[in-house]
N, CA, C and O atoms as CSV, one atom per row, in Angstrom:
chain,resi,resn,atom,element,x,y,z
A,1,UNK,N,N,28.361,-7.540,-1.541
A,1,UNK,CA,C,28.578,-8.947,-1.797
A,1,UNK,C,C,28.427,-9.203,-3.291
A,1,UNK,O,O,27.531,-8.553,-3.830
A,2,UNK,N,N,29.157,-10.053,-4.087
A,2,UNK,CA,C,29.334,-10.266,-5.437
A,2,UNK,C,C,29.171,-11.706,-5.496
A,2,UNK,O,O,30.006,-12.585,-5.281
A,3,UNK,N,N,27.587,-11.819,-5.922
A,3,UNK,CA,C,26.946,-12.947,-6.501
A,3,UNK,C,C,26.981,-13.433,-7.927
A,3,UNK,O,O,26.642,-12.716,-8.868
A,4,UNK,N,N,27.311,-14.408,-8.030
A,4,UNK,CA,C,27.711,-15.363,-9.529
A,4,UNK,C,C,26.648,-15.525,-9.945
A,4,UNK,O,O,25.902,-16.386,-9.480
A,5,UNK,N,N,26.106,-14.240,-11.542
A,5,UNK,CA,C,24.691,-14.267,-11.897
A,5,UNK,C,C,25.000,-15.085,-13.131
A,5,UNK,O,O,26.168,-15.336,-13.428
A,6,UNK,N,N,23.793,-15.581,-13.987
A,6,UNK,CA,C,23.240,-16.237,-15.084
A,6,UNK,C,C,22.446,-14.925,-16.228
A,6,UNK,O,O,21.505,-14.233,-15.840
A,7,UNK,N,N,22.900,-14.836,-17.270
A,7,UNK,CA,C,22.312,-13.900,-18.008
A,7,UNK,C,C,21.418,-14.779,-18.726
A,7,UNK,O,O,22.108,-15.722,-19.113
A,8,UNK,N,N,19.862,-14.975,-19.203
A,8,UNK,CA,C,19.141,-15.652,-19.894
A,8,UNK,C,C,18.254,-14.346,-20.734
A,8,UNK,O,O,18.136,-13.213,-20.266
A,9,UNK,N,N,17.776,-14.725,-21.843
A,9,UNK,CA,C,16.418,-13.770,-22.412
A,9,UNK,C,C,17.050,-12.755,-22.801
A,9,UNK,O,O,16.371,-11.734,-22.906
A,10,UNK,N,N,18.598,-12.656,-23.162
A,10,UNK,CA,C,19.105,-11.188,-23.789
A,10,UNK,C,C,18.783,-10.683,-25.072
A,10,UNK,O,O,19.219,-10.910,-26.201
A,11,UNK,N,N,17.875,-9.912,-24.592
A,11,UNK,CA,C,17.669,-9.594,-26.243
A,11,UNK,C,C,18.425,-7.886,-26.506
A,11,UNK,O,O,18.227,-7.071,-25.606
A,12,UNK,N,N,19.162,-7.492,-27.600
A,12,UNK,CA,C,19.850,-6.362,-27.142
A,12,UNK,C,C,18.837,-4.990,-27.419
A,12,UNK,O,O,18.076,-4.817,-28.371
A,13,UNK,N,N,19.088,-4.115,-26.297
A,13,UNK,CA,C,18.282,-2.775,-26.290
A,13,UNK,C,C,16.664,-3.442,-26.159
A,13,UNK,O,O,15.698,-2.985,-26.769
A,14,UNK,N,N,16.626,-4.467,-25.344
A,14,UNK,CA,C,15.241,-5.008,-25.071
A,14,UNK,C,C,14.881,-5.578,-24.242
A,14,UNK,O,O,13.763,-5.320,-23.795
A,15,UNK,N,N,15.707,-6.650,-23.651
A,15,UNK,CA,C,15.593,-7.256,-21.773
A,15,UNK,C,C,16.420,-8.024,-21.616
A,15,UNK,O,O,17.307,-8.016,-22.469
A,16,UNK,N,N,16.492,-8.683,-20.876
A,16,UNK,CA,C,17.481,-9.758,-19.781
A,16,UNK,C,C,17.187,-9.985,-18.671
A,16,UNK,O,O,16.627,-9.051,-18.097
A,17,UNK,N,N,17.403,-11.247,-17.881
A,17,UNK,CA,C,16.917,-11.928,-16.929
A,17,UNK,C,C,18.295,-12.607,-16.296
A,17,UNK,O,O,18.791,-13.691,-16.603
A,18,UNK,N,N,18.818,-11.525,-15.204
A,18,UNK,CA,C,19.796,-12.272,-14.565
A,18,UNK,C,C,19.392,-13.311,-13.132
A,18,UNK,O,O,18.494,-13.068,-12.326
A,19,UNK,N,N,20.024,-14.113,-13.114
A,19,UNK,CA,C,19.717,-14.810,-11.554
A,19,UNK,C,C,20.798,-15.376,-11.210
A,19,UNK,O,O,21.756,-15.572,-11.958
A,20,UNK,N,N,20.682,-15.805,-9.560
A,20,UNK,CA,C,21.530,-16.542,-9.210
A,20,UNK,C,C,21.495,-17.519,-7.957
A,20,UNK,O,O,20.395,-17.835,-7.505
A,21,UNK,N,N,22.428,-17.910,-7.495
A,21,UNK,CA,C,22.152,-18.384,-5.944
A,21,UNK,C,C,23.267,-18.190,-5.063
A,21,UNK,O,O,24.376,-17.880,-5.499
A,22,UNK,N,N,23.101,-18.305,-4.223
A,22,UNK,CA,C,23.904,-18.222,-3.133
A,22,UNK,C,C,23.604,-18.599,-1.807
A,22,UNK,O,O,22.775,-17.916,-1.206
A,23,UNK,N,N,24.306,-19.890,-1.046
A,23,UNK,CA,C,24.069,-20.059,0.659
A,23,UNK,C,C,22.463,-20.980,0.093
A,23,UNK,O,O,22.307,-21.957,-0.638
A,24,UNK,N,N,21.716,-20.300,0.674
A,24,UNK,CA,C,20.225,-21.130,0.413
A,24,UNK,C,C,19.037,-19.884,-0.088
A,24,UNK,O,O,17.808,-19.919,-0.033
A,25,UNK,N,N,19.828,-18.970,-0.508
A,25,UNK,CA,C,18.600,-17.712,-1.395
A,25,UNK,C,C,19.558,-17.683,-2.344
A,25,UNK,O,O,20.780,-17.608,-2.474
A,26,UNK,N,N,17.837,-17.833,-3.400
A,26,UNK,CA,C,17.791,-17.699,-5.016
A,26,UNK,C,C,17.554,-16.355,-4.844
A,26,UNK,O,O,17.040,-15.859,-3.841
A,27,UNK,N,N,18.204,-15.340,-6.536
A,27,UNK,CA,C,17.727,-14.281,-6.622
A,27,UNK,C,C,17.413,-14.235,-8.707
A,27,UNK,O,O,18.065,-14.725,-9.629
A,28,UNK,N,N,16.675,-13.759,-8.691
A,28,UNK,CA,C,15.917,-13.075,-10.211
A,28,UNK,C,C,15.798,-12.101,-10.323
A,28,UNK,O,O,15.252,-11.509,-9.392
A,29,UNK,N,N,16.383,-11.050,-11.945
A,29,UNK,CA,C,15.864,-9.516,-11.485
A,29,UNK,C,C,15.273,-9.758,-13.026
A,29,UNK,O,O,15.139,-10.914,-13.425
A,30,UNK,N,N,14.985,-8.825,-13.731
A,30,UNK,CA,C,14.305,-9.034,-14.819
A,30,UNK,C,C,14.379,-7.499,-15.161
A,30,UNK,O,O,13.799,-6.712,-14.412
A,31,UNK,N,N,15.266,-6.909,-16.575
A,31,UNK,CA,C,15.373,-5.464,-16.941
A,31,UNK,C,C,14.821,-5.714,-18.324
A,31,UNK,O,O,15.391,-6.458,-19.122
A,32,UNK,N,N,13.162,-4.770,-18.714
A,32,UNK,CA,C,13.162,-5.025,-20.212
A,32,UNK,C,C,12.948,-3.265,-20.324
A,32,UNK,O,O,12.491,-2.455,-19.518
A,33,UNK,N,N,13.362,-3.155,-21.351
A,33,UNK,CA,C,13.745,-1.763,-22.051
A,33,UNK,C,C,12.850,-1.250,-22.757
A,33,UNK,O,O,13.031,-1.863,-23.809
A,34,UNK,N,N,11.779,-0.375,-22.992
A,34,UNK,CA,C,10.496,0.270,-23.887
A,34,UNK,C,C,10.877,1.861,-24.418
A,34,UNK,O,O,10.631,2.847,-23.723
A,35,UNK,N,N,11.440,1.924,-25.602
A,35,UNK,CA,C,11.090,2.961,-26.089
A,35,UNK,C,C,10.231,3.739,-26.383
A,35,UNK,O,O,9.273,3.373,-27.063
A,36,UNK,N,N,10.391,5.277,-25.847
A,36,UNK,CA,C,9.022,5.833,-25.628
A,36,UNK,C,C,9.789,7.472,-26.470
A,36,UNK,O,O,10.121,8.437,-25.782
A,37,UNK,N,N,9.953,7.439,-28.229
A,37,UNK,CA,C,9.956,8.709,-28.583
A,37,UNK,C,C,11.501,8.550,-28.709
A,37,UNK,O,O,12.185,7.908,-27.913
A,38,UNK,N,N,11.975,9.218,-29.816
A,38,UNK,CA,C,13.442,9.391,-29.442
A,38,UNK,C,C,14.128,9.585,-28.764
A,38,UNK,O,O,15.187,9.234,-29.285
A,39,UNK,N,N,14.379,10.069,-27.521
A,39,UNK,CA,C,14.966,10.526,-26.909
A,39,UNK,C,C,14.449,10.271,-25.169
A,39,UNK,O,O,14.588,11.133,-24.302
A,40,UNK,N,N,13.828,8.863,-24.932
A,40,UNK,CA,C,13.419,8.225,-23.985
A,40,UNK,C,C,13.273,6.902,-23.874
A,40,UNK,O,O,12.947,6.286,-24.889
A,41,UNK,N,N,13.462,6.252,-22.747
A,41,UNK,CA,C,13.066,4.720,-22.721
A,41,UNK,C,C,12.964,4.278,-21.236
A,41,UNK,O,O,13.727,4.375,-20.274
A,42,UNK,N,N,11.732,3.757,-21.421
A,42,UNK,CA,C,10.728,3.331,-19.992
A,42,UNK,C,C,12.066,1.913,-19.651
A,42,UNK,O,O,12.570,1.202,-20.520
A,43,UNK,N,N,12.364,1.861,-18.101
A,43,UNK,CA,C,12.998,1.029,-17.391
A,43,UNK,C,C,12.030,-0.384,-16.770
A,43,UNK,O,O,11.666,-0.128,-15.623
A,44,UNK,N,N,11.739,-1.209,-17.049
A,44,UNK,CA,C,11.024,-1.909,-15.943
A,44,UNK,C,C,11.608,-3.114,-15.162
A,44,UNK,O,O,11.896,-4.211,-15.641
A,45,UNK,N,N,11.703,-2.805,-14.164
A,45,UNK,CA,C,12.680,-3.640,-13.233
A,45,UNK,C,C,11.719,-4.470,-12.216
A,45,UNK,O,O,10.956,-4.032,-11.355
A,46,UNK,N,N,11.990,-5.741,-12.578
A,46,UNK,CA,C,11.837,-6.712,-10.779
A,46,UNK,C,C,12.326,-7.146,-10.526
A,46,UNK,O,O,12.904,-7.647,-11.491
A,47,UNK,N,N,12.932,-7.696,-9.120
A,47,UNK,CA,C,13.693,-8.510,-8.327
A,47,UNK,C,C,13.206,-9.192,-7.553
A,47,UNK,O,O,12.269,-8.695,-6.928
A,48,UNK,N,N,13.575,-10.522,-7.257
A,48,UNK,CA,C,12.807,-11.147,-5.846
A,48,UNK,C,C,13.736,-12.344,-5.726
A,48,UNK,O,O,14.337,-12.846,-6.675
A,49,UNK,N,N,13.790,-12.728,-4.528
A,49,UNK,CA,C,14.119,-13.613,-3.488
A,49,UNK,C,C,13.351,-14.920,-3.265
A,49,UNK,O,O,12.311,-14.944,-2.606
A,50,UNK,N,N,13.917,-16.058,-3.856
A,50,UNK,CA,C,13.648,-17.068,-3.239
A,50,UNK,C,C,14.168,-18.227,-2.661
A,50,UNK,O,O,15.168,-17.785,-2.095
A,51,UNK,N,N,14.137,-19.272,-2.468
A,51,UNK,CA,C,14.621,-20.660,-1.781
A,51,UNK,C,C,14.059,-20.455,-0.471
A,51,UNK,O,O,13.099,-19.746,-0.173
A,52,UNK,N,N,14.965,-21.348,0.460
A,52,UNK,CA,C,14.848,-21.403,1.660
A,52,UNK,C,C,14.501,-20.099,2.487
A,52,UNK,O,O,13.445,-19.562,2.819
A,53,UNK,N,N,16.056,-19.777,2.708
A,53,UNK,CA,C,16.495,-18.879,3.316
A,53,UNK,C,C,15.871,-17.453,2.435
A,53,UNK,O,O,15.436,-16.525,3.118
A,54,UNK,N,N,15.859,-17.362,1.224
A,54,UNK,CA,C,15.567,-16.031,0.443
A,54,UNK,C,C,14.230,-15.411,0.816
A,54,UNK,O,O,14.026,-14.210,0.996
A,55,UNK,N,N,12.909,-16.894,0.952
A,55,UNK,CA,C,11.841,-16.300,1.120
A,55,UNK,C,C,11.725,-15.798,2.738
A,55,UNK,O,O,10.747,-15.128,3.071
A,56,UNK,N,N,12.571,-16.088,3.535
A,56,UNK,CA,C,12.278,-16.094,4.713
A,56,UNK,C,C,13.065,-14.580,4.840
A,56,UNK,O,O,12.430,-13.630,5.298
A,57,UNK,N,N,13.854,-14.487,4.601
A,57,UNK,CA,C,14.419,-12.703,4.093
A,57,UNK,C,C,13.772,-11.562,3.712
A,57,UNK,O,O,13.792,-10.418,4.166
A,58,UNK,N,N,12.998,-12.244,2.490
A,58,UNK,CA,C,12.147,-11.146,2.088
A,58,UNK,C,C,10.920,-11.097,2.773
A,58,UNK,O,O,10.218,-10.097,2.626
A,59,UNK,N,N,10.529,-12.071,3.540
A,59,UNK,CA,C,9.234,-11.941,4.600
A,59,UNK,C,C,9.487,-11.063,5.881
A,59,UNK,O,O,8.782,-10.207,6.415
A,60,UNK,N,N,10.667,-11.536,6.177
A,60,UNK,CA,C,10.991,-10.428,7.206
A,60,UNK,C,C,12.312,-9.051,7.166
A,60,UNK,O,O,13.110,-8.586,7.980
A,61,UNK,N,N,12.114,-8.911,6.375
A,61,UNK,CA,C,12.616,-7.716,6.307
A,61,UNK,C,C,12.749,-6.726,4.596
A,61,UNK,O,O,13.620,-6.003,4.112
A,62,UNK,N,N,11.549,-7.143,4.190
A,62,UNK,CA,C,10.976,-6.355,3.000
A,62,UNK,C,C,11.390,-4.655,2.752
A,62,UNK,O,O,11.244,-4.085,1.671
A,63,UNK,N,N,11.869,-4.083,3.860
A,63,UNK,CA,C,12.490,-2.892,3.527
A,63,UNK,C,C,13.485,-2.981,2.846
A,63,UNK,O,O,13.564,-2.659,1.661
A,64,UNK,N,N,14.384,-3.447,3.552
A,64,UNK,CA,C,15.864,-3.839,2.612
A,64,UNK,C,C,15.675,-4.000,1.696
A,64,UNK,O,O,16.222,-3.293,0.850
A,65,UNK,N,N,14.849,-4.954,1.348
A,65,UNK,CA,C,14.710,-5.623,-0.243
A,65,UNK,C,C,13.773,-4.703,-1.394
A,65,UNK,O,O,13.535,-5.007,-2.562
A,66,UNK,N,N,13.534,-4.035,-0.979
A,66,UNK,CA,C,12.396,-2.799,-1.755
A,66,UNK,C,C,13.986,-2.172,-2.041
A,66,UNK,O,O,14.661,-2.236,-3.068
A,67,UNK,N,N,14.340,-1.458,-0.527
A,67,UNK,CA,C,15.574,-0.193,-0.684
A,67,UNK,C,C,16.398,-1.036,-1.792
A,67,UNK,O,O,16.425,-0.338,-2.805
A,68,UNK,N,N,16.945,-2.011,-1.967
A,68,UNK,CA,C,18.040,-2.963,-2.487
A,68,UNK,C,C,17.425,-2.930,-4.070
A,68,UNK,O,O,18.224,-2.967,-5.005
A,69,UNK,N,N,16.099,-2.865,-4.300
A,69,UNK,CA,C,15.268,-3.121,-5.617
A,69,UNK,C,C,15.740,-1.547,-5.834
A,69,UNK,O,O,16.700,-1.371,-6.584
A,70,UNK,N,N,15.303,-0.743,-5.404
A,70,UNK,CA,C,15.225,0.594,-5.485
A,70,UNK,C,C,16.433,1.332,-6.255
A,70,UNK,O,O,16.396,1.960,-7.313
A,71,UNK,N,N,17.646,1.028,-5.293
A,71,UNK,CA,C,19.023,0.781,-5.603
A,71,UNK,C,C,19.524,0.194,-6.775
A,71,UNK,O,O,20.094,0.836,-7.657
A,72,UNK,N,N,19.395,-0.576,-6.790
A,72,UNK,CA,C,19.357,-1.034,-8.282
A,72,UNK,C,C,19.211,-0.682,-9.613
A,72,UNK,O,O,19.928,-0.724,-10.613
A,73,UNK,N,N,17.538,-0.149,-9.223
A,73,UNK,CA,C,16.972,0.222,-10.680
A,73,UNK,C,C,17.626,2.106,-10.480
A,73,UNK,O,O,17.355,2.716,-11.515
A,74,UNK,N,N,18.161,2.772,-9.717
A,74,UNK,CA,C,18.992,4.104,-9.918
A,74,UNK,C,C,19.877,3.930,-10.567
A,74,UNK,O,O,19.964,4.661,-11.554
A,75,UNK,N,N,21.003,2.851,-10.334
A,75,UNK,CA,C,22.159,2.315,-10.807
A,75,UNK,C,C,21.887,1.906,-12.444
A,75,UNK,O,O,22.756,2.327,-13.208
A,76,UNK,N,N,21.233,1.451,-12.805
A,76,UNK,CA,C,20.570,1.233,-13.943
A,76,UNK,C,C,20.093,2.258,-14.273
A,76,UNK,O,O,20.384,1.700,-15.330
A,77,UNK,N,N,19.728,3.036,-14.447
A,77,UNK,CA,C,19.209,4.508,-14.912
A,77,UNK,C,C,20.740,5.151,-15.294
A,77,UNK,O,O,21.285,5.449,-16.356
A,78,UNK,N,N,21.106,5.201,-13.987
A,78,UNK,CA,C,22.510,5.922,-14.046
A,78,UNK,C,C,23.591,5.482,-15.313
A,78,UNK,O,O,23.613,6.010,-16.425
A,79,UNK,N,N,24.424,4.437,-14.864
A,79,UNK,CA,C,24.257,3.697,-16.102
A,79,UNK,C,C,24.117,4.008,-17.743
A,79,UNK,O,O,25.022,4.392,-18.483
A,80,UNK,N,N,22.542,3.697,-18.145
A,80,UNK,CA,C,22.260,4.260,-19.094
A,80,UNK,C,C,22.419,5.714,-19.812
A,80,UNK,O,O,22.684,5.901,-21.000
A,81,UNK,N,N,22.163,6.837,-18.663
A,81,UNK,CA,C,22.466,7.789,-19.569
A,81,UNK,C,C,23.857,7.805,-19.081
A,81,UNK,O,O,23.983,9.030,-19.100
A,82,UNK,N,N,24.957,7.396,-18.673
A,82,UNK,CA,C,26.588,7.832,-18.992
A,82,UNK,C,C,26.386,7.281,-20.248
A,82,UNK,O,O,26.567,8.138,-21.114
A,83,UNK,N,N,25.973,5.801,-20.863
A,83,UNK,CA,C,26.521,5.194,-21.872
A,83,UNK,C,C,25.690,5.999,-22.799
A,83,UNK,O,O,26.088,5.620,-23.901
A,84,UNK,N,N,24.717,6.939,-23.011
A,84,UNK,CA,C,24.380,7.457,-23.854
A,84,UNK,C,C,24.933,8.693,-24.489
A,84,UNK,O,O,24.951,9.165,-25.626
A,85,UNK,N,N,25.390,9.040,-23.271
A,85,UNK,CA,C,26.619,10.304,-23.608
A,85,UNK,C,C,28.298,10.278,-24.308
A,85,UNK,O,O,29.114,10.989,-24.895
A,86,UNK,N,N,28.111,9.042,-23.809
A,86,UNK,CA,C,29.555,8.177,-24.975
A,86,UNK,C,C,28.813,8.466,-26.562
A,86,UNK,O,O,29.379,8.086,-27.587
């Protein structure tokens, strides 16, 4: 499903804060970037679910939403090192 996000807090090679909504669940993820040494950089990712319907999602069925967080932050890893190999 392809949700209509909001980019806020971009700072480049440093974080961003996408969100959005959809139906009656809000979503927030939050990616900030830590260099650790040349040739490394710490990922830190959160996501969460809210409104109506969002919190009642992530109350009952918190696997998905871990696996879905999880998912994410691979894709983001992944990601990064193709564009580093450019």
């Amino acid at each position: 499903m392809k949700i209509k996000q909001t980019l806020s807090g971009v700072k480049k090679n440093e974080s961003l804060t996408f969100s959005g909504t959809f139906l009656a669940v809000k979503v927030i993820g939050i990616i900030t970037l830590t260099p650790e040494g040349s040739d490394k950089t710490k990922i830190d990712y959160s996501f969460d679910m809210g409104g109506c319907v969002g919190s009642i999602m992530k109350n009952l069925n918190q696997k998905s939403v871990v696996g879905g967080t999880e998912g994410g932050l691979a894709n983001i890893v992944s990601l990064s090192e193709e564009a580093q190999q450019k």
